[in-house]
C-alpha positions in Angstrom: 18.4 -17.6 -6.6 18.2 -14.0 -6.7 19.4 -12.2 -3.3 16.7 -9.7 -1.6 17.5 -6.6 -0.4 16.4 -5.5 2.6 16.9 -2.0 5.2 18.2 -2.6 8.9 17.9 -0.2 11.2 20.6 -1.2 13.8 21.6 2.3 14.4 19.3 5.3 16.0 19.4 7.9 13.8 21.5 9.9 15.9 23.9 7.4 16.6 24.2 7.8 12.5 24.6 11.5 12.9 27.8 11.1 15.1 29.1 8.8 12.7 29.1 11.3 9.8 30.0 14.6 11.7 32.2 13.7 14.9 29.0 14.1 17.4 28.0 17.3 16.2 25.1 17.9 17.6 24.3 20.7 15.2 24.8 18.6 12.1 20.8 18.5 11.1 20.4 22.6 11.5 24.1 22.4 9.5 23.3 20.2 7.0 21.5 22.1 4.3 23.8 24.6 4.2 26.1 22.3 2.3 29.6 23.0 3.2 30.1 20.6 5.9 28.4 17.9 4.5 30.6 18.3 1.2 33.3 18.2 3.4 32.9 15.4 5.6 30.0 13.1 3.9 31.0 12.4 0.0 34.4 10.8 0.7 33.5 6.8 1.3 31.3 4.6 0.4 30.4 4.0 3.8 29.8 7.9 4.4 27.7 7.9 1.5 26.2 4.5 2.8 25.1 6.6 6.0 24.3 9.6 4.7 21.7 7.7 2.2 19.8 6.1 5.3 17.9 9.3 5.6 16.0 8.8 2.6 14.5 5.7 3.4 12.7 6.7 6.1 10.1 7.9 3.2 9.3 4.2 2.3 5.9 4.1 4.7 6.7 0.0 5.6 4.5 -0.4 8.5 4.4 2.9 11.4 7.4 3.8 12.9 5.9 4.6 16.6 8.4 4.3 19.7 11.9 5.3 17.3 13.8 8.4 18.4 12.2 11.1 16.4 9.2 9.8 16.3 7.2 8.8 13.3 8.9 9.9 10.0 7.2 8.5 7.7 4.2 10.1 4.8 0.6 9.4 5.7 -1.2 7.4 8.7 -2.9 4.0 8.6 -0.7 2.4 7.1 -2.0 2.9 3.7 -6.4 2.0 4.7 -6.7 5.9 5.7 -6.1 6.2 1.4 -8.0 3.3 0.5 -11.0 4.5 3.1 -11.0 7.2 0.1 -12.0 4.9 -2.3 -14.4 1.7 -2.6 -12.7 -1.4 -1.3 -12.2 -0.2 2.5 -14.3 1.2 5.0 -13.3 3.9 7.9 -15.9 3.4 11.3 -14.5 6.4 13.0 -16.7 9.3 10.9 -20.4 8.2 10.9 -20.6 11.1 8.3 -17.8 9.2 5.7 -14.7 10.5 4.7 -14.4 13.9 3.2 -12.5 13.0 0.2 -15.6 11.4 -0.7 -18.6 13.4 0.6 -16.8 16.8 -0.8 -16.1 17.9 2.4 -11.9 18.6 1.8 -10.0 22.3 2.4 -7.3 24.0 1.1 -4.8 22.7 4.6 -2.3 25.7 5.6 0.2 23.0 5.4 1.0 19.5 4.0 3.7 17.2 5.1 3.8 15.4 1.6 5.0 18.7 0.3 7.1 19.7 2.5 8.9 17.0 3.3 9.1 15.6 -0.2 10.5 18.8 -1.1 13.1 18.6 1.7 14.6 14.7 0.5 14.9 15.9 -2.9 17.5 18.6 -2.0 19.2 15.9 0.0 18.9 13.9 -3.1 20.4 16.6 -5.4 23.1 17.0 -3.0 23.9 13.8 -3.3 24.3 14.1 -7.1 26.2 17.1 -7.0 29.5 15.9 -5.2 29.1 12.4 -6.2 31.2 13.4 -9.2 33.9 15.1 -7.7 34.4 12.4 -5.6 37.6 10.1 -5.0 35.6 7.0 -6.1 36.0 5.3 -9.0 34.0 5.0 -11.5 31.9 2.0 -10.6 30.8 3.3 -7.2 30.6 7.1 -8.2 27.6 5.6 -10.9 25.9 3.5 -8.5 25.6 6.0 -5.8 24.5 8.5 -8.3 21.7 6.2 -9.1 20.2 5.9 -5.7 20.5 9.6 -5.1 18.3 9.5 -8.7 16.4 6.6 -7.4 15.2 8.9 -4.1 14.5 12.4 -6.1 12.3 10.5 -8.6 10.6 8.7 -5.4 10.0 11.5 -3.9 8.5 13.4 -7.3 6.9 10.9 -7.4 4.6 11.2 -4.8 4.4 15.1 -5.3 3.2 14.4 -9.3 0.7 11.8 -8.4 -1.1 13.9 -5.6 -1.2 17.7 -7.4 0.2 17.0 -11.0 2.9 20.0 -12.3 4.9 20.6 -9.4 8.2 22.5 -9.3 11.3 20.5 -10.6 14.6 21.7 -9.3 17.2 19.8 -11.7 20.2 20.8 -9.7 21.2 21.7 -6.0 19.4 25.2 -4.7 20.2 27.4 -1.9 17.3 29.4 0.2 18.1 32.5 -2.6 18.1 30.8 -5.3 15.6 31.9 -8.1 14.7 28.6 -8.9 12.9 27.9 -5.7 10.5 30.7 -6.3 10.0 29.6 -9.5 6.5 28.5 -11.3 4.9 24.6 -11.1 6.7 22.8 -14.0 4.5 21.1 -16.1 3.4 17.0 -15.7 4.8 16.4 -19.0 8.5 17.6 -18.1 8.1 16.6 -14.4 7.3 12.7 -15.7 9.2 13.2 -18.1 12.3 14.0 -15.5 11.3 11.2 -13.2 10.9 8.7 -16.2 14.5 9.3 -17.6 16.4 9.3 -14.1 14.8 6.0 -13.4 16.1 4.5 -16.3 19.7 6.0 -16.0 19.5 4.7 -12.5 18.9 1.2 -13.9 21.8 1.3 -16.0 24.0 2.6 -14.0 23.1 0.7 -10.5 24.9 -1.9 -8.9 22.8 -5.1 -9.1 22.4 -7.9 -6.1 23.8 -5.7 -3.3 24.2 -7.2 -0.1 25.9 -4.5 1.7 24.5 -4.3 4.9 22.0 -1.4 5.6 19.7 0.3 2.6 20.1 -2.0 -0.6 18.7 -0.1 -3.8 19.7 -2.2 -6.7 19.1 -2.6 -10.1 16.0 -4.7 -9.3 14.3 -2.3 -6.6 14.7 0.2 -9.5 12.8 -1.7 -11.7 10.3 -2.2 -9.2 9.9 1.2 -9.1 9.4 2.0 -12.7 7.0 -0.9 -12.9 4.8 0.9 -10.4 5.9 4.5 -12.0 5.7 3.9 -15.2 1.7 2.3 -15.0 0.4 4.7 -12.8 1.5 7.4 -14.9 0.8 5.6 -18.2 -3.1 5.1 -17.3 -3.1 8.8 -15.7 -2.5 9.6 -19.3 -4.6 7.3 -21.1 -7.4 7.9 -18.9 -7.6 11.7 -18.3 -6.6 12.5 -22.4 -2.9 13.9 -21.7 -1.2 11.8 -24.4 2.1 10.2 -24.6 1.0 7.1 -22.3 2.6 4.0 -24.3 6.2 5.8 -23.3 5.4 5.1 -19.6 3.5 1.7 -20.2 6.2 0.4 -22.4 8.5 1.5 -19.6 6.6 -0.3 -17.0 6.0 -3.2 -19.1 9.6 -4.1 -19.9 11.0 -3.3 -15.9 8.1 -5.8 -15.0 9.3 -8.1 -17.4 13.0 -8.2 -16.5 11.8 -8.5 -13.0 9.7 -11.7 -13.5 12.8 -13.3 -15.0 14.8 -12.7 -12.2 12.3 -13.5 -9.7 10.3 -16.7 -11.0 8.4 -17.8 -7.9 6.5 -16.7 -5.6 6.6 -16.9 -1.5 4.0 -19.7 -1.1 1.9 -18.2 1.7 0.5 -14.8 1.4 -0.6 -14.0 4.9 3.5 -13.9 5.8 4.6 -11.4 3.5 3.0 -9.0 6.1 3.0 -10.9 9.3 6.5 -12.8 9.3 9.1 -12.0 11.8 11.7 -12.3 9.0 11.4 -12.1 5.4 15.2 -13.4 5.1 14.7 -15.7 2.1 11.2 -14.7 1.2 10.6 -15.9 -2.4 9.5 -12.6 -4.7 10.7 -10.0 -2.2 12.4 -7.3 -3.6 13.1 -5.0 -1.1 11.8 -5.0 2.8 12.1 -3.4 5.9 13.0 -5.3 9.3 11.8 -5.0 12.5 13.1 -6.1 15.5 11.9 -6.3 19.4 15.2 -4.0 20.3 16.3 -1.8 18.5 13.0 -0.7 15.7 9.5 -2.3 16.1 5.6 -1.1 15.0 2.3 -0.8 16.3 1.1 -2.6 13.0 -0.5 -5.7 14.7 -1.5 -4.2 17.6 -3.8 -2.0 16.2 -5.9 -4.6 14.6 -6.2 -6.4 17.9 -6.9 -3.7 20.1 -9.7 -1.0 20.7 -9.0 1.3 17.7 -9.2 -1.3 14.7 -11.9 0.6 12.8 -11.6 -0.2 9.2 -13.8 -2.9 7.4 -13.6 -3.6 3.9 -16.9 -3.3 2.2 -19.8 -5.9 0.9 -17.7 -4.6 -2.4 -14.7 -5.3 -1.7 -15.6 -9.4 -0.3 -17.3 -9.8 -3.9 -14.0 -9.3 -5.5 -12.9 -12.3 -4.6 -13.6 -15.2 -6.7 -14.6 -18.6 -6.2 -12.4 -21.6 -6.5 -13.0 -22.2 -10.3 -12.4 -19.3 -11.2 -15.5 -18.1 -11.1 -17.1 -14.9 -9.7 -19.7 -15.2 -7.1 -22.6 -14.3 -9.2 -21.9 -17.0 -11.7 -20.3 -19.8 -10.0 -22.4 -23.0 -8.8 -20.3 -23.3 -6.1 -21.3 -20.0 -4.6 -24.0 -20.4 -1.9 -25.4 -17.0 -1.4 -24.5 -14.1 1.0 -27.6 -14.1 3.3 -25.7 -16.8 5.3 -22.2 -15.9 7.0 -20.5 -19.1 6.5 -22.0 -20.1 3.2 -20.3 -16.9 1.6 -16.8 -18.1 2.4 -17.0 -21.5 1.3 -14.9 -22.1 -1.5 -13.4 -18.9 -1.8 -10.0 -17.6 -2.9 -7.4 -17.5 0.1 -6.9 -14.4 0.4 -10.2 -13.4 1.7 -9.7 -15.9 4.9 -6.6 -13.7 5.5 -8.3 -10.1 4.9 -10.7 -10.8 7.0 -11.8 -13.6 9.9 -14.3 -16.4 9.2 -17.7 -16.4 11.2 -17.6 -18.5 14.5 -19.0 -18.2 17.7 -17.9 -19.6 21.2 -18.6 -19.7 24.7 -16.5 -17.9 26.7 -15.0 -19.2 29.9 -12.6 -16.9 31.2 -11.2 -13.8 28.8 -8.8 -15.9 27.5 -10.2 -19.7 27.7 -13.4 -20.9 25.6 -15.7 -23.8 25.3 -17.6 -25.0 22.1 -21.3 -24.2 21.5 -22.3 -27.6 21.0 -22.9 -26.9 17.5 -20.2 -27.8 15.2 -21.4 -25.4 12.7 -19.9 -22.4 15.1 -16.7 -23.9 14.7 -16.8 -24.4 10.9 -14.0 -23.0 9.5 -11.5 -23.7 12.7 -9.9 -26.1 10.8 -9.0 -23.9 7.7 -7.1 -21.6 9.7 -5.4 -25.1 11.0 -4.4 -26.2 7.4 -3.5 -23.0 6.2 -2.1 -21.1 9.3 -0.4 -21.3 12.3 -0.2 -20.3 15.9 2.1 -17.5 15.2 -0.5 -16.1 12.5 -3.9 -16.2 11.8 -6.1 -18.7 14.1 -9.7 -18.6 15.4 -10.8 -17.8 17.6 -9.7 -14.3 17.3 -7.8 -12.8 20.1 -6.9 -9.0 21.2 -2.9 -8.2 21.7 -3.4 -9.7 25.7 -4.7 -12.8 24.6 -8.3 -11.8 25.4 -10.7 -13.9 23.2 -13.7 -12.5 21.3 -16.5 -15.1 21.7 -18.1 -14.5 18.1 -17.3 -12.8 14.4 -18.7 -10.3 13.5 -18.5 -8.6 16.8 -20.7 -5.7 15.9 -19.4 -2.5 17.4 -23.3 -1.3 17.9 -23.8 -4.7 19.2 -20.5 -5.7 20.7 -19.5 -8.7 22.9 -15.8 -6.9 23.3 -14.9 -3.8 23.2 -11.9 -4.7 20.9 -11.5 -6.2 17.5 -14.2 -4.5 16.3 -16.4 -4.2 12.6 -18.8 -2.1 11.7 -19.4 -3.5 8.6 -19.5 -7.1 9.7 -15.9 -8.2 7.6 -13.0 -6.4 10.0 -9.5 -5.7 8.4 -7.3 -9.1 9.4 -4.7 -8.4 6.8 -1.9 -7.3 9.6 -3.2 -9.3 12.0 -0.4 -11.9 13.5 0.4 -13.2 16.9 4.1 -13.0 16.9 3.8 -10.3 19.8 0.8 -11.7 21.7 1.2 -10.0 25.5 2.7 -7.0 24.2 1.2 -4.1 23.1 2.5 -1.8 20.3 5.9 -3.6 19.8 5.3 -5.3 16.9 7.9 -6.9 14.8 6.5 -8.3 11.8 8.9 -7.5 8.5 7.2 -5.2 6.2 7.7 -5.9 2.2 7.9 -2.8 0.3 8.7 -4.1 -3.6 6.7 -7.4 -4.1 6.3 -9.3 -6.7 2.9 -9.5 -6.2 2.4 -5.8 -7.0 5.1 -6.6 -10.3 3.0 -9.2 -12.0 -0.7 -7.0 -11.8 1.4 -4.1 -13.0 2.8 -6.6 -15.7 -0.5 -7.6 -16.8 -2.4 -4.0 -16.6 0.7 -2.5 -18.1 0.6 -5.2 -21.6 -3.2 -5.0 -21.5 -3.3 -1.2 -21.8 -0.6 -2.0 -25.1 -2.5 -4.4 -26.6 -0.2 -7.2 -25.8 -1.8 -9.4 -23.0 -3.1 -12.8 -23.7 -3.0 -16.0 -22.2 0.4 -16.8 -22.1 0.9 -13.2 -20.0 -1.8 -14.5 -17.7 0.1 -17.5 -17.0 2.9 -15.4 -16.1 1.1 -13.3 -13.6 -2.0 -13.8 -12.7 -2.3 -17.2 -12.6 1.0 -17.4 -10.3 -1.1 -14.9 -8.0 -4.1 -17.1 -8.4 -2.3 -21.0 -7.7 -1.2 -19.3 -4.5 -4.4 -17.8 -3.7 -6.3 -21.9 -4.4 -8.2 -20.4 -7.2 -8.1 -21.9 -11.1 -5.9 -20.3 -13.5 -7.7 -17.4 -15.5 -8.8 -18.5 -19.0 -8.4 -15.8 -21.0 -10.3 -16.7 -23.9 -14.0 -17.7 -21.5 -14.0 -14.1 -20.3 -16.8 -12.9 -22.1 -19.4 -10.3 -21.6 -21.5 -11.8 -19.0 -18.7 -13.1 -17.0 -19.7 -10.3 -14.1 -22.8 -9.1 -14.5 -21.9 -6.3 -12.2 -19.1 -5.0 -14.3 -18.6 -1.6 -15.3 -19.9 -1.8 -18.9 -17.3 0.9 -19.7 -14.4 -1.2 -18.8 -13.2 -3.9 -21.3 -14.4 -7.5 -19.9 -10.4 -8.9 -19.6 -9.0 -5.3 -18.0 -11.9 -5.5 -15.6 -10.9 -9.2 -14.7 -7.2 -7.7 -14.3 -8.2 -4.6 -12.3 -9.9 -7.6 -10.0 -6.8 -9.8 -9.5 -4.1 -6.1 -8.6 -7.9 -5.3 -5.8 -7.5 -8.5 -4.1 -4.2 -9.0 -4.2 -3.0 -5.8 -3.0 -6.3 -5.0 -0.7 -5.6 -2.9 2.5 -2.2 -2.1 1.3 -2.5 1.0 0.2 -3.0 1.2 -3.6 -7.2 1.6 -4.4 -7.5 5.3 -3.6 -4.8 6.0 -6.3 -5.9 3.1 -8.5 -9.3 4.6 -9.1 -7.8 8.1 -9.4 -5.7 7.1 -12.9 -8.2 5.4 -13.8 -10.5 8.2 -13.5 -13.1 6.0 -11.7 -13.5 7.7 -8.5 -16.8 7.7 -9.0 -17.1 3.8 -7.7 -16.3 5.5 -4.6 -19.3 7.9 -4.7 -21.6 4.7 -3.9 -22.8 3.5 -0.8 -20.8 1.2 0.8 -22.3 -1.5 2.6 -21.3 -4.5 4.9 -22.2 -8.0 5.4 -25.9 -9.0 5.3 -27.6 -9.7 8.6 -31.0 -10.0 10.3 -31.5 -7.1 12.2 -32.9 -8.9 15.3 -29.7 -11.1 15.0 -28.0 -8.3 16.3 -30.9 -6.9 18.8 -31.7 -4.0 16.4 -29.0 -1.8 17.0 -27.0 -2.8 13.8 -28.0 0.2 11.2 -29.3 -1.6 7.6 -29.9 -0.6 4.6 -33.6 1.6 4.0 -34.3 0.7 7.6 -35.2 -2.7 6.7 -35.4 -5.4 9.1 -32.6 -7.4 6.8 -30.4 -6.9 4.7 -27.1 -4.9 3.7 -25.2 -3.2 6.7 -25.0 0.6 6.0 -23.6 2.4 8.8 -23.0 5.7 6.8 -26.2 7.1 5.6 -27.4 8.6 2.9 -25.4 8.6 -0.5 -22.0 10.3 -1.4 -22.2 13.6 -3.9 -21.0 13.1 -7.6 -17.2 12.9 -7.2 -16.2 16.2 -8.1 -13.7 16.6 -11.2 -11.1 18.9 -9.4 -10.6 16.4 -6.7 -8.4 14.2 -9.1 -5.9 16.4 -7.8 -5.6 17.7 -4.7 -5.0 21.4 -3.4 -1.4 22.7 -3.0 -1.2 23.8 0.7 -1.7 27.4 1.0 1.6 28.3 2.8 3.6 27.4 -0.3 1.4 29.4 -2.6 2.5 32.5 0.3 5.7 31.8 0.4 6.3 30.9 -3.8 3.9 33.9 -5.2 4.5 32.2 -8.7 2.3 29.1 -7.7 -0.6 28.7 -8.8 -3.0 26.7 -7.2 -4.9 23.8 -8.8 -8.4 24.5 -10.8 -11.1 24.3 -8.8 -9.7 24.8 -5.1 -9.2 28.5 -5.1 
């Protein structure tokens, strides 16, 4: 059995700092100027050990609120704020929408992507310039050069993918050097760059590392070019750069070596984000821990409190398939969506655990309940009972105190609590846990950050786009995601052209069957907004979105539906999104880097 890796925080980060520089206090100001940390830092393995836990804190794992420092991490909202951009995944807090899609974004003065990608990778390259001269032999001096290689090309990474030719500094710079001020290097190189220190890295790593601490392997790497190499492979394919079967091929064969080495599957998807360890979780790859002590989250929290505001769409429910296999608009078993309960029979899993079932109870006291009297309330109690437990997902649904919520949906227009929240009428439940119950903002759920899960859609995407996937690739990977899930195995060879009538006619009938699996499968976690940008699909996000269909006296009138009608589709943002605009595929470079770099140049369409 293949051994995880995983990243402990047991230390504060300042506790590290004393370790590396004798309690200098100064040692953070100090650092970039190199000297000391040549000195002092490149010696050990357990120096280098510590000085590498720096550059994890870019993996976004779940919030970081309450560490000293405070939150280090890219980005907000845990990964919905990105997918709020795109189709799946609704944001309540804007009645106008988002700006990404309505057209609304500016130039920003300043970006912390930027920036503080910019600031790991010279960490990184300082890292690989005194590895070398090190007193470590061989063995050590190769695997520590492949995780600084590992972290530069993570953190290109997510500079290519957001504004496309970027400057690429191949060694160390100082504040003077020429280099800095130099002009954006081109995609090709930069992907180019990222593609070929990957794969040194994954020839030169250690593999199976159970040090203590960060633990970048040989197979985290090849998680990483499974996710690199696809998304840059379709960004190529799909917005006519050329060269895309380098990066596909690359992503195809890290997938494949990864599947070998990892065979199954953790049987219960709702823990491989709401378990308090994932010690010995099947198909983990790498993960974060958190712990009541010493590093905990707000994760849970803030789905069971107040400011739980995202919803996934009417969309994003209809992308899950029936039991047989079957999509809701061809299935027998489906029994319409004008009927809350009747849309989530016999449906895949994973839509139970995205979002709650429809109940409704009578409430006691804020935290006791008595039944309706009519067992169809209560309907899908016993699902969560079969497929649950009390330290995850249970009805009926409960705020961090314990309060109870007397019915789902629990409209916010029309609200019986002022907590756990939709707009939409289908509320984001994929973080939702009770490990913490009583205790606000301390959550300690472990956070997977390589999964397997995300390997076998990039496995099948990545063969697909090379002409190679067939059945026996689905068995490999999508119908391991599927037997999990309760849904029947994906026959390759009945997807034909009516298989979903609401497919994008553009889209081959198989790849749009594959893009549906990596939706579901990796819904709220991050991926959709970027998804639909390589595929050059953004436009699926210029739609309206709507939410779950009621009866607007159901909900005393004060639920907004679509037209004004008196039923019908939920559509709390009104009116419809502007064509997506064709410079928005990448966004603007902030504009104190184009002062302080006069050789920038910033990206078409946002000067």
């Amino acid at each position: 059995m293949k051994t995880m890796k995983h990243i402990k925080y047991i230390l504060t980060f300042s506790v590290l700092l004393a370790f590396l520089t004798g309690c200098n206090d100064e040692f953070l100001e100090k650092l970039p100027q190199d000297s000391l940390a040549e000195t002092n830092t490149f010696e050990s393995n357990n120096s280098i050990r510590a000085y590498a836990w720096q550059f994890y804190e870019m993996f976004e794992a779940h919030n970081e609120t309450n560490r000293i420092g405070g939150s280090l991490r890219p980005g907000s909202g845990f990964g919905l704020n990105r997918e709020a951009d795109a189709d799946l995944i609704q944001r309540n807090t804007n009645g106008n929408g988002v700006d990404y899609i309505w057209g609304r974004v500016i130039v920003p003065s300043a970006d912390a992507t930027y920036t503080r990608s910019y600031q790991q990778i010279r960490k990184a390259n300082l890292l690989i310039k005194n590895i070398p001269t090190s007193s470590l032999d061989q063995g050590d001096k190769d695997h520590w050069m492949s995780v600084g290689y590992f972290f530069k090309a993570f953190n290109y990474f997510n500079l290519l993918k957001k504004y496309g030719d970027i400057p690429w500094l191949e060694e160390l710079v100082t504040d003077v050097s020429e280099e800095l001020y130099g002009p954006r290097t081109s995609r090709d190189v930069v992907a180019a760059n990222i593609l070929r220190d990957l794969q040194w890295a994954a020839a030169n790593i250690k593999n199976n590392v159970t040090l203590e601490g960060k633990e970048i392997d040989k197979s985290v790497v090849n998680a990483f070019i499974s996710q690199f190499g696809l998304f840059e492979g379709t960004w190529r394919k799909y917005h006519n750069l050329g060269d895309a079967a380098k990066y596909l091929e690359a992503s195809a064969a890290a997938s494949a070596a990864l599947i070998a080495e990892f065979p199954t599957l953790h049987p219960n998807f709702d823990e491989l984000h709401n378990n308090e360890s994932l010690a010995g979780a099947q198909g983990i790859i790498l993960y974060k821990q958190y712990n009541e002590e010493e590093n905990w989250s707000n994760m849970s929290t803030t789905f069971r409190a107040s400011n739980s505001t995202w919803d996934i769409t009417r969309k994003g429910v209809d992308k899950f398939l029936m039991t047989d296999g079957q999509t809701r608009y061809n299935s027998p078993l489906f029994e319409g969506d004008q009927d809350s309960h009747a849309e989530m029979r016999n449906r895949d899993k994973r839509l139970f655990y995205m979002t709650p079932a429809p109940y409704k109870v009578t409430r006691v006291t804020n935290q006791t309940w008595i039944s309706t009297g009519n067992p169809a309330d209560e309907e899908f109690f016993g699902w969560y009972e079969t497929n649950s437990d009390d330290l995850h997902k249970y009805l009926p649904d409960l705020n961090w105190r314990g309060n109870l919520v007397s019915r789902v949906p629990n409209f916010n227009q029309n609200r019986v609590a002022g907590y756990n929240r939709t707009f939409s009428g289908y509320r984001v439940w994929r973080h939702y846990n009770h490990l913490m119950t009583g205790t606000s903002s301390r959550d300690i759920a472990d956070a997977p950050i390589f999964r397997m899960g995300e390997v076998l859609v990039n496995h099948a995407e990545a063969t697909f786009e090379l002409g190679q996937f067939n059945q026996a690739v689905a068995d490999q990977t999508i119908n391991k995601l599927r037997a999990r899930a309760g849904v029947a195995n994906m026959n390759v060879a009945a997807i034909d052209e009516n298989f979903d009538p609401t497919r994008d006619q553009s889209v081959d009938k198989i790849l749009f069957e594959i893009r549906r699996e990596r939706a579901v499968e990796l819904m709220a976690e991050g991926f959709r907004r970027e998804d639909l940008r390589r595929w050059k699909k953004m436009d699926y996000a210029s739609a309206i979105k709507l939410g779950r269909w009621i009866k607007a006296a159901d909900q005393d009138n004060r639920v907004p539906i679509q037209n004004g009608a008196t039923e019908g589709y939920v559509q709390t943002v009104p009116g419809t999104p502007p064509a997506f605009p064709e410079h928005y595929y990448l966004f603007p470079l902030p504009s104190d880097q184009l002062v302080i770099n006069t050789n920038l140049e910033q990206n078409p369409g946002w000067n």
